[in-house]
N, C-alpha and C positions, 0 to 999 in steps of 0.2 A: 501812591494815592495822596491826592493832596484834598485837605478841608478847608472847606469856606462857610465864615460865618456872614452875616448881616454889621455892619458896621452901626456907627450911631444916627448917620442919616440916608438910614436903609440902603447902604452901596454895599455890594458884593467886596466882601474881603477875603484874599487867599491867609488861612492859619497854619504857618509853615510849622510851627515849632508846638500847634496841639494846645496851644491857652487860653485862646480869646475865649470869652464867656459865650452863651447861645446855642441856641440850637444850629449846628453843621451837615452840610451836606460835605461827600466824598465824589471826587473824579478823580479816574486814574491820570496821572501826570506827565501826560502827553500834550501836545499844542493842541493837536487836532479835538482832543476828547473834550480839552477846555472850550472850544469855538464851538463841538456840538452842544453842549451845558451852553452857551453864551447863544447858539441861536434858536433851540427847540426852549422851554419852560422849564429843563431841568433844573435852574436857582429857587426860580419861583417858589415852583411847587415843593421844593426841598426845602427850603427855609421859611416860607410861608404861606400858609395855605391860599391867603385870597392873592400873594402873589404880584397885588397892588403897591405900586409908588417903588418897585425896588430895581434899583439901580446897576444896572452892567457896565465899568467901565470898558470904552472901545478896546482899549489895549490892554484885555487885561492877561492875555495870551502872550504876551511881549513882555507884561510886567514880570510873570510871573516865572519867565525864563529868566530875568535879569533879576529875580531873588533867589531862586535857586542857584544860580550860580554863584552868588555872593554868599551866599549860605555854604557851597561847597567850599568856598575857597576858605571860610572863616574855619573849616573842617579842618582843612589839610594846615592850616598856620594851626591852629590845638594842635594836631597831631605833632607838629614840626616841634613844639612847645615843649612838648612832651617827649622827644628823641624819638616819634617813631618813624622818622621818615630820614631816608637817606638822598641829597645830592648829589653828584657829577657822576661820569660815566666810570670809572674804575670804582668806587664805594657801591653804585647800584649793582657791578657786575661782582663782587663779591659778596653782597647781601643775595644775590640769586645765586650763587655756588653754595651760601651756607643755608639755601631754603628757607629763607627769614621773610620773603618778597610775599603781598599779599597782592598787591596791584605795584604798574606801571602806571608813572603820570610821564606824561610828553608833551613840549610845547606842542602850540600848533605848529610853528613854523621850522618844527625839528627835522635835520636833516632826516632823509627817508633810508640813509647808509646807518646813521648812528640807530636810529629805533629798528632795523632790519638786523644789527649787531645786540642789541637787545632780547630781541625777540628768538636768536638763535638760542642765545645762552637760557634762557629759559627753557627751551624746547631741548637743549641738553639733560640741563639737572631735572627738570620734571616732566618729559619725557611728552605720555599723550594728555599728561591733566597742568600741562601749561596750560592748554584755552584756559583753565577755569578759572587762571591769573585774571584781575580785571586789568584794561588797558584805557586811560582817558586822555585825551590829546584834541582839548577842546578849548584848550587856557594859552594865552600869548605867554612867551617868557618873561615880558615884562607882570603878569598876572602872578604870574608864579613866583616871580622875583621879591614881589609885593609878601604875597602871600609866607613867604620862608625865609624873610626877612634880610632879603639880599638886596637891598636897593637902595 
């Protein structure tokens, strides 16, 4: 779920991190759920009743993809910060042998041999509650390179 408050010249703002001052409205954190709030009265009425002067930006379906993801990534660098995250493919195959893995991240443009090689070795050590490893491979390498301090 993501909350939006009213900004200071009544534009719809996404409140990723839960601070902005105001009264918020909640949609779930999906494009589409945002575009239905963006095209039915759900801001309006949510954040003010008579729902006058308040401002939708076009893209804010777009934007709000392009915060989240920078918000993930600023995640995964604290995590990296903080040692909980392991790089290349022999450290990630022996953190899933020692049951340490909580998710897999993968470039996007990962081979589909290396992440297939991955995916085995999990499905070894944790058997049928691998699925419930999460798996993200939505970040260019160069994203990730950024993000873990490799560039």
């Amino acid at each position: 779920m993501i909350r939006f408050v009213l900004g200071p010249q009544r534009e719809v703002v996404p409140d990723l991190r839960r601070k902005l001052p105001g009264r918020g409205v909640w949609v779930t954190a999906t494009a589409s759920a945002v575009r239905q709030a963006m095209r039915g009265k759900g801001f309006a009425r949510g954040l003010d009743r008579s729902g006058a002067g308040i401002v939708v930006p076009a893209a804010l379906a777009e934007d709000i993809e392009d915060l989240l993801e920078r918000d993930a990534l600023q995640w995964l660098a604290i995590a990296n910060k903080a040692g909980a995250v392991v790089a290349g493919a022999a450290k990630v195959e022996a953190a899933i042998a020692a049951g340490t893995v909580c998710a897999l991240v993968h470039a996007a443009e990962a081979s589909a041999q290396g992440v297939h090689k991955l995916d085995q070795a999990l499905r070894r050590r944790f058997g049928e509650d691998a699925a419930a490893i999460g798996k993200v491979d939505v970040f260019s390498g160069e994203q990730l390179d950024l993000a873990l301090g490799r560039s």
